[in-house]
C-alpha atoms as one frame of an Amber mdcrd trajectory, in Angstrom:
protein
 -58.619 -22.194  41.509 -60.451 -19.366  40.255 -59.807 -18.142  36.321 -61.262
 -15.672  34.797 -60.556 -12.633  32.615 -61.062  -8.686  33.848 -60.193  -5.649
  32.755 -57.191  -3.690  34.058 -59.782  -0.817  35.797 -61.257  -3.736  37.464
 -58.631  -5.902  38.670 -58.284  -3.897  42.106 -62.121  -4.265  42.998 -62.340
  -8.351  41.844 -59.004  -9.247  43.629 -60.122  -7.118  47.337 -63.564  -9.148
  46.892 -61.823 -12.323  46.631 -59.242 -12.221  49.232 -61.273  -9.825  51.454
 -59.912  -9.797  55.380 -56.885 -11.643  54.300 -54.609  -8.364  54.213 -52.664
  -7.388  50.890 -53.369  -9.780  47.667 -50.327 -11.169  45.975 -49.499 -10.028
  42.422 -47.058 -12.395  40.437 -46.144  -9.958  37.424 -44.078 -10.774  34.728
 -40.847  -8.854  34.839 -37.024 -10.342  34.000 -34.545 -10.463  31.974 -34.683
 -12.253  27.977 -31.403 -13.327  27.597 -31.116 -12.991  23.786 -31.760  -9.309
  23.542 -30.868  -8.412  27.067 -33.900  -5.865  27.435 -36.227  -6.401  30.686
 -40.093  -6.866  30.087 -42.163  -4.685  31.652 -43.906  -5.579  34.314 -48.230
  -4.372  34.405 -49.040  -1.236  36.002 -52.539  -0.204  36.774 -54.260   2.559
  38.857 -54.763   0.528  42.494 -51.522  -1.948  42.041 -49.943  -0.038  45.220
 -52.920  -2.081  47.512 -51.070  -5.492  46.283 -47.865  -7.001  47.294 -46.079
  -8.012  44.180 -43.697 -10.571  43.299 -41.080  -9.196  40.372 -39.249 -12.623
  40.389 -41.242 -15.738  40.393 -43.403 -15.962  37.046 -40.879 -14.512  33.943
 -38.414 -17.758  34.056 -42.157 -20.144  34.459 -43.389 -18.656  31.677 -40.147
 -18.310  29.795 -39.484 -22.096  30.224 -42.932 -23.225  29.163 -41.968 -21.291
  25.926 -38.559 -23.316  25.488 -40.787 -26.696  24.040 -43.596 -26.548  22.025
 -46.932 -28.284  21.914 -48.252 -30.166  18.870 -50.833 -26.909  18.158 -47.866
 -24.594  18.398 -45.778 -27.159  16.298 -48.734 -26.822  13.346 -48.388 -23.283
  13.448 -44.777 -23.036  12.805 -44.995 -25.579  10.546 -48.002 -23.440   8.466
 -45.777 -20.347   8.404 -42.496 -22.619   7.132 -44.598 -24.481   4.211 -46.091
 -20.761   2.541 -42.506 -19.043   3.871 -40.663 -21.385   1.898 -42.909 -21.406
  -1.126 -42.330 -17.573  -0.816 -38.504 -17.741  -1.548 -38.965 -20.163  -4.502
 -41.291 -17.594  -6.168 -38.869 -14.951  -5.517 -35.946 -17.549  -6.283 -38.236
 -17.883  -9.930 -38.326 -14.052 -10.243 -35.233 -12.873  -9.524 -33.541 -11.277
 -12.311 -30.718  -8.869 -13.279 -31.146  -5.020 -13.173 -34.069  -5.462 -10.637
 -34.167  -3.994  -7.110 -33.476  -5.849  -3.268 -36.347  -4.117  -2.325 -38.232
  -5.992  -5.610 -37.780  -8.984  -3.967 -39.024  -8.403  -0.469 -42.048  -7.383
  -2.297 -42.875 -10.662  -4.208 -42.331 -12.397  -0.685 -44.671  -9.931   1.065
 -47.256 -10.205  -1.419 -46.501 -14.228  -1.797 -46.983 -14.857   2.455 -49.990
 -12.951   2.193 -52.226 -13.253  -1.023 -51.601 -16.851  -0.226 -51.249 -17.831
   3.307 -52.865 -14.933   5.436 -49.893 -13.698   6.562 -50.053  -9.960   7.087
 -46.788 -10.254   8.864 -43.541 -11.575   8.766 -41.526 -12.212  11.793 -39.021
  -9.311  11.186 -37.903  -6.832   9.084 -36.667  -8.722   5.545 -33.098  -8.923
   4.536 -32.360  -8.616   1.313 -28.869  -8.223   0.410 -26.857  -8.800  -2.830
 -23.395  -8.521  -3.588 -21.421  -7.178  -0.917 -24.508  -6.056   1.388 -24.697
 -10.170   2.221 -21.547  -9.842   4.572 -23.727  -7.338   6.496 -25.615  -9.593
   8.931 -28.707  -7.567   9.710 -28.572  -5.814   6.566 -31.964  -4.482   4.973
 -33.510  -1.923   8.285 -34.071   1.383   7.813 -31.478   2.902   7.210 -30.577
   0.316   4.654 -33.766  -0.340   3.000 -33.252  -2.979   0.609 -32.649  -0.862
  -2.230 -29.265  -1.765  -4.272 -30.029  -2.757  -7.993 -28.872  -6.458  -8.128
 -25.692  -6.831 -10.300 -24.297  -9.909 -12.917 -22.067 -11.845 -10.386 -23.660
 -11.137  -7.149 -24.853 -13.731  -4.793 -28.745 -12.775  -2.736 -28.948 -13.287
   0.700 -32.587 -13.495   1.205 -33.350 -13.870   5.216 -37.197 -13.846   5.485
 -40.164 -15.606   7.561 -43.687 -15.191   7.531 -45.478 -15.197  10.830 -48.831
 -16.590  11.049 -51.215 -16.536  14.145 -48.019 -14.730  16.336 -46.119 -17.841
  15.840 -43.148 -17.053  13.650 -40.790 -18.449  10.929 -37.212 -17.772  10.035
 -35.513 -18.747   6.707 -32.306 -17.584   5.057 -31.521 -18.809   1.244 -28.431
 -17.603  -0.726 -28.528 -18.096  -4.223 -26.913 -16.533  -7.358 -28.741 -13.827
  -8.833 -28.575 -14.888 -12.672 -29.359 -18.304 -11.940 -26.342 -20.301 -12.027
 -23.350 -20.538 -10.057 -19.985 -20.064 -10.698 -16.940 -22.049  -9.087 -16.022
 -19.343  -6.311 -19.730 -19.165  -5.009 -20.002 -22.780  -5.738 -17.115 -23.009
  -3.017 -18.616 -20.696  -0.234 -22.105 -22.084  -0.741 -21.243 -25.678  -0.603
 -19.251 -25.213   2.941 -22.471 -23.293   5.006 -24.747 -26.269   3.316 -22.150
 -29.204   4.218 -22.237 -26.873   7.777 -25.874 -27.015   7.708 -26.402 -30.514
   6.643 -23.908 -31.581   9.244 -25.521 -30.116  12.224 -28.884 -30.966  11.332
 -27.741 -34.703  11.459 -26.296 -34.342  14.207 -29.614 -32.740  16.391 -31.053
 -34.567  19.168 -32.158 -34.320  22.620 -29.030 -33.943  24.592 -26.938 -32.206
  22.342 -24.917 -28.818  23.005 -25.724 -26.418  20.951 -22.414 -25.246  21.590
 -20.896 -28.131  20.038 -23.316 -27.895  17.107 -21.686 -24.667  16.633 -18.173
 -25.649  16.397 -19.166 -28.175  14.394 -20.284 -25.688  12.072 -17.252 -23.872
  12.277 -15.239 -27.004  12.150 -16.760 -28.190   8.742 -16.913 -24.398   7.187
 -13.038 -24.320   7.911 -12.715 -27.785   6.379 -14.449 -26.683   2.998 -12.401
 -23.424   2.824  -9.313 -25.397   3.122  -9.723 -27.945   0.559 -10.953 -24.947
  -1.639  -7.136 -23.460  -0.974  -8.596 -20.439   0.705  -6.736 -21.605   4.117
  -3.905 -23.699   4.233  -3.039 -25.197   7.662  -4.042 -27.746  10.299  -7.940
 -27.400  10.903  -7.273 -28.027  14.506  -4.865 -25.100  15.409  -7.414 -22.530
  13.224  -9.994 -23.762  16.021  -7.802 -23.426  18.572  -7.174 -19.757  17.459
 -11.010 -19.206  16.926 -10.557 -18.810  12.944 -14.197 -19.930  12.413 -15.486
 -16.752  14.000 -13.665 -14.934  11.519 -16.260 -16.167   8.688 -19.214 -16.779
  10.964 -18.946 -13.986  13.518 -23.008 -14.660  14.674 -24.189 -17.775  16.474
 -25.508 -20.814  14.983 -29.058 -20.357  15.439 -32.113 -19.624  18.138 -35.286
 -20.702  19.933 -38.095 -19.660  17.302 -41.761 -19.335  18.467 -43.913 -16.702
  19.443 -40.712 -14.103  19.104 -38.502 -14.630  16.108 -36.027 -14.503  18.978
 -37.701 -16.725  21.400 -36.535 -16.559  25.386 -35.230 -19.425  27.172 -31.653
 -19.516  25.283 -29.923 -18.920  28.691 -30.977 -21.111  32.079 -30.421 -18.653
  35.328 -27.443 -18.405  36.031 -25.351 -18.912  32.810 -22.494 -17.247  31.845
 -21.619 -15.888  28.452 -18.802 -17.284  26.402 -16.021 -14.357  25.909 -14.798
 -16.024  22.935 -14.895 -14.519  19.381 -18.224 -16.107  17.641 -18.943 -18.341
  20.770 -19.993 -14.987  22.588 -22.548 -14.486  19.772 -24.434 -17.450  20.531
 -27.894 -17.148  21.547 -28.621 -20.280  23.809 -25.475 -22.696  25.092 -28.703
 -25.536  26.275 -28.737 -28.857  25.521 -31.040 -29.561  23.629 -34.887 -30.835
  24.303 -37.456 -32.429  22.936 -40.038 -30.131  21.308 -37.862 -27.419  20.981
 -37.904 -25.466  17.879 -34.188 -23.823  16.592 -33.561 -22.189  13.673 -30.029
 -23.745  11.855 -28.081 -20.825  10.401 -24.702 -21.217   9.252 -23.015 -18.893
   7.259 -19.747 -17.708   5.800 -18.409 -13.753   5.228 -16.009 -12.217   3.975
 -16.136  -9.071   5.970 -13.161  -6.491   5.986 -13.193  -5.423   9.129 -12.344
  -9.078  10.514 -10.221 -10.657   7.487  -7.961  -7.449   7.677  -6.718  -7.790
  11.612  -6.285 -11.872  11.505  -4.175 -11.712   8.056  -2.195  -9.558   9.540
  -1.826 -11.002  12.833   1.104 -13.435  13.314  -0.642 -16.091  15.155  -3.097
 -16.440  12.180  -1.890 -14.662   9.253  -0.215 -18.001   8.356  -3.198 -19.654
   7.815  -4.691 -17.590   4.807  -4.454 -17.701   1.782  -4.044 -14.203   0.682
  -4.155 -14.061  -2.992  -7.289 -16.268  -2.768  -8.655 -14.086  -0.129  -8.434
 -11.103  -2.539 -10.905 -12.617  -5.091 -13.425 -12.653  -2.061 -13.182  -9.158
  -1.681 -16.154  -7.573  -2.113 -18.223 -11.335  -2.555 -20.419 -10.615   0.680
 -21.870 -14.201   2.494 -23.770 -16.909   2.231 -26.159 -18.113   5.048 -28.461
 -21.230   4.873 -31.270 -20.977   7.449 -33.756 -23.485   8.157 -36.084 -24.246
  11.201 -35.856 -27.210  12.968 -37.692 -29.281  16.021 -35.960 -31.607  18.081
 -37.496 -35.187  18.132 -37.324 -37.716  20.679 -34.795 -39.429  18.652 -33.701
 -36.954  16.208 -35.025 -33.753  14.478 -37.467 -32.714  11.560 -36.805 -29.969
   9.046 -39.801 -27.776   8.970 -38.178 -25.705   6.079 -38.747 -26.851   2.235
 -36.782 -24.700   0.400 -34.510 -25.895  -2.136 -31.436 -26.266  -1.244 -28.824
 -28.302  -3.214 -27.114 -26.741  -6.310 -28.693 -28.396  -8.977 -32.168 -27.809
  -7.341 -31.760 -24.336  -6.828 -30.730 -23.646 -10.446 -33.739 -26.233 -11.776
 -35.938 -23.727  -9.642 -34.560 -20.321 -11.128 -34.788 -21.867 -14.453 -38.438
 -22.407 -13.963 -38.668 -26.022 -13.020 -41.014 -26.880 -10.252 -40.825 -27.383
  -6.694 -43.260 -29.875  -4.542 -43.694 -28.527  -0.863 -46.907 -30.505   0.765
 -49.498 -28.091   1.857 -50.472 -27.741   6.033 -53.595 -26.338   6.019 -54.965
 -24.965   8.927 -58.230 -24.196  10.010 -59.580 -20.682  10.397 -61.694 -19.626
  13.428 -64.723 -19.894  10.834 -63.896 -23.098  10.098 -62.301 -22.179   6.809
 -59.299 -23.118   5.012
């Protein structure tokens, strides 16, 4: 096999030398379909590709497969941009203060990621939302820059990941933004980390990721009714697809070179039509090697609370004057990435996550996350 690398105004005369008298060379271009946004790469185009056959069809779902598991190289990467990600969010966690701006806090994570790690990037565009702007799940673009003054009572939803060498991270932490939690967000938060903690456990190769995800739902439900939020039989809510009224997005995603990685959908697969199931971004088993982010959260977003409560198959199950106080709260999402194990999984994320820790944290106690240090192309650190 011949390998070697040329440059696009080139390609034509190389290729015709190679496979001279043998008619048309074959192009395999990458061109199909990434199931998590739905947009189509773009397949090359140079001046001379009309001389080649070309096959549209053959290489994307190779290439998007050998993305689905990662190596132990790629694995190091991820694992880089997780340990000065998550040292990030306890600095801003430490900072955080009344009176100060969303915006504020992207900033000491920017400067944080890269002052200290290298990273020039992160992986996407930072959410920062407080109060109420934490129901809104992608929250913080441009046309809502991060830029509400954070308020006594309001809970941060800080979803933010450094990428480092391409390879990407993806963290979410909710936390109170005067340091200390009071019983209602004591409530929400505890249900999306049981959720979290629940799943995680659960993780190995094998697994549906659709079952993870109504096991999240399942155990957020649970928490909300012994809270006397919802009243009811857990069983029937699932049956009527209460969980997606408080988690409305999927579970989590593949995480690796895109923050959104491709492979979440074999060929072939069809799309749940059910509220919250539809949202997920890969219905796989899972593999070993794979890397998934775990995000559950819970909302309290108008526009979905309003039509069930008044709905007579599942008005019955709420709560309504306890609803009311939640008005207004926002969400809480806990986000951590994870790799699958042969017999298990690994938390690459090492952000505080309890109660009690978080609150040590904002009141200035310290937090031990082990350095990965990774060599430079120099050979520095």
């Amino acid at each position: 096999m011949i390998s070697a690398v040329h440059y696009t105004d080139e390609i034509t005369k190389v290729l015709h030398q190679q496979y001279q008298g043998s008619g048309k060379p074959l192009l395999y271009l990458l061109h199909g379909l990434n199931t998590d946004s739905n947009n189509y790469s773009k397949p090359a185009d140079f001046e001379g590709i009309d001389k080649f056959k070309m096959d549209l069809n053959t290489l994307h779902p190779i290439l998007t497969e050998c993305r689905v598991t990662k190596s132990e190289l790629e694995l190091t990467l991820i694992q880089f941009a997780n340990d000065i990600s998550s040292e990030a969010h306890v600095e801003v966690m430490r900072n955080a203060k009344v009176g100060m701006k969303e915006y504020q806090l992207e900033s000491l994570f920017l400067h944080h990621t890269y002052m200290y790690g290298g990273c020039r990037h992160c992986s996407y565009t930072c959410i920062c939302a407080t109060g109420d702007n934490s129901a809104v799940l992608h929250y913080g673009h441009a046309a809502a820059p991060n830029d509400k003054t954070l308020q006594e009572g309001d809970m941060a939803l800080l979803d933010m990941g450094a990428e480092y060498h391409f390879y990407g991270s993806d963290i979410t932490c909710s936390f109170p933004v005067n340091g200390t939690f009071n019983r209602d967000q004591s409530l929400i938060y505890n249900a999306v980390l049981r959720a979290h903690n629940a799943v995680i456990s659960s993780m190995r190769p094998g697994v549906g990721w659709v079952n993870m995800h109504k096991l999240a739902e399942k155990t957020i439900l649970e928490s909300l009714n012994e809270g006397g939020i919802l009243f009811g039989d857990i069983d029937a809510m699932i049956h009527e697809r209460l969980g997606a009224i408080f988690m409305p997005h999927g579970l989590g995603h593949l995480l690796g070179i895109d923050t959104h990685d491709p492979g979440g959908y074999l060929q072939g697969a069809e799309r749940s039509k059910e509220p919250g199931l539809k949202a997920l971004r890969t219905t796989r088993e899972l593999l070993e090697g794979m890397v998934i982010t775990v995000e559950p959260g819970c909302y309290f977003i108008d526009a979905l609370l309003v039509p069930a409560m008044e709905n007579p198959k599942t008005s019955k199950y709420f709560n309504i004057q306890e609803i009311n106080k939640f008005r207004g709260f926002g969400g809480v999402r806990i986000e951590s990435d994870v790799y699958v194990t042969s017999s298990g999984c690994v938390n690459m994320t090492k952000c505080p996550r309890e109660i009690q820790e978080i609150e040590a944290v904002m009141a200035g106690a310290p937090w031990p996350i082990p350095k990965t240090t990774i060599p430079s192309a120099n050979g520095e650190i």
